[in-house]
C-alpha positions in Angstrom: 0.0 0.0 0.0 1.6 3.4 -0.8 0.4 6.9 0.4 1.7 8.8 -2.7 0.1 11.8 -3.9 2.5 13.2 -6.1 4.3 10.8 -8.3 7.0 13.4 -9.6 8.6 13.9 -6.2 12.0 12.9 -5.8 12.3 10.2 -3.6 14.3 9.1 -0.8 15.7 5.8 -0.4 13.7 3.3 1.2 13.9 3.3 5.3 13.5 0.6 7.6 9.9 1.2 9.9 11.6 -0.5 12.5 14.6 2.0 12.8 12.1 5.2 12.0 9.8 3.9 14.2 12.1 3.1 17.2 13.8 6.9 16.7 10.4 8.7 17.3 9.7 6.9 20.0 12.5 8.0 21.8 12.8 11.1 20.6 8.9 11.5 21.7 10.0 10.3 25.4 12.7 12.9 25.4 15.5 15.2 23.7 18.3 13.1 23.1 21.9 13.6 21.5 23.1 11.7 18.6 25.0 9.2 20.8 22.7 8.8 23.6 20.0 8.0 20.8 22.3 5.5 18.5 23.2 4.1 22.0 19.5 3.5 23.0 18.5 2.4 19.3 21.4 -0.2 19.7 20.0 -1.7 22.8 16.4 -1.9 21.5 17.8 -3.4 18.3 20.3 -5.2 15.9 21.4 -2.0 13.3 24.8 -0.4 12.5 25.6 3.1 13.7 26.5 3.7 10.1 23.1 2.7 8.9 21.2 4.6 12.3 23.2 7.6 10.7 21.9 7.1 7.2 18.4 6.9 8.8 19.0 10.2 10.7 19.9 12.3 8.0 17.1 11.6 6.0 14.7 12.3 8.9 16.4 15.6 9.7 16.3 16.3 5.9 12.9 16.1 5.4 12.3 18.1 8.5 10.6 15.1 10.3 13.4 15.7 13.2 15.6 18.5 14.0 19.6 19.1 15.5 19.6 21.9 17.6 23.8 22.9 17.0 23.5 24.9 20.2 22.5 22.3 22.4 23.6 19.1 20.7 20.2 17.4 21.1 17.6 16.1 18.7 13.7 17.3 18.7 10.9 15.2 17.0 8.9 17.7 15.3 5.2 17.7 14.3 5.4 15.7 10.8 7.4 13.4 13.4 4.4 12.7 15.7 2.6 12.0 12.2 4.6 10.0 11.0 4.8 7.7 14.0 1.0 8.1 14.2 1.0 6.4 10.7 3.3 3.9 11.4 0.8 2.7 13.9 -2.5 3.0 12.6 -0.3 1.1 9.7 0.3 -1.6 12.0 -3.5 -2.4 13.6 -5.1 -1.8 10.1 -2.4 -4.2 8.4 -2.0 -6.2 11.7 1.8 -6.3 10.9 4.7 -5.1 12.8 7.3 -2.3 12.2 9.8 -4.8 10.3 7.3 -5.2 7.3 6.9 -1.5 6.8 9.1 0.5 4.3 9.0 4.0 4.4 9.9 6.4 1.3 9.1 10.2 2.2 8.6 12.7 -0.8 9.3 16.7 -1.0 6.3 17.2 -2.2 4.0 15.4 0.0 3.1 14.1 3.7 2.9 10.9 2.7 5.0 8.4 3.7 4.7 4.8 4.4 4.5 2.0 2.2 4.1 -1.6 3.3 6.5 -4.5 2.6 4.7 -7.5 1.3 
């Protein structure tokens, strides 16, 4: 199932729902920096810094988290909280879990998840 609107976007490569997912939530529980969040993530589950990086950058990117410089933290930011609101509505409605969802996020539009089948 994709959530596509605009099919001329740019898009990013394909992220792991697990990784997103497990990001937001503990960005949502509180401000974090970089290595006290890659340092959770890697206790919650099996990924390489390099590819927690990766995942980062494209979340900062397309603005659905943000690096405050000053402070050294990261922020969730509202498309954040939507985003993780998809992901689980995604989950009851598909009754799947976090590993089978792929997420591709477009410039041009809100919409984000897309379901591995």
């Amino acid at each position: 199932m994709s959530l596509t609107r605009n099919s001329n976007a740019t898009r990013s490569p394909k992220l792991q729902g697990t990784i997103v997912e497990n990001i937001l939530l503990l960005l949502c529980k509180k401000e974090r920096s970089i290595d006290e969040l890659l340092s959770a993530i890697e206790l919650l589950i099996q990924v390489t810094r390099k590819h927690l990086k990766k995942h980062l950058v494209y979340l900062i990117d397309y603005g659905l988290i943000t690096y405050n410089g000053q402070r050294k933290i990261l922020l969730i930011e509202e498309e954040g909280y939507e985003l993780l609101d998809k992901i689980n509505n995604e989950k009851i409605v598909e009754m799947i879990d976090s590993e089978d969802i792929i997420i591709t996020i477009e410039k041009e539009s809100s919409d984000y998840l897309k379901c591995n089948r």
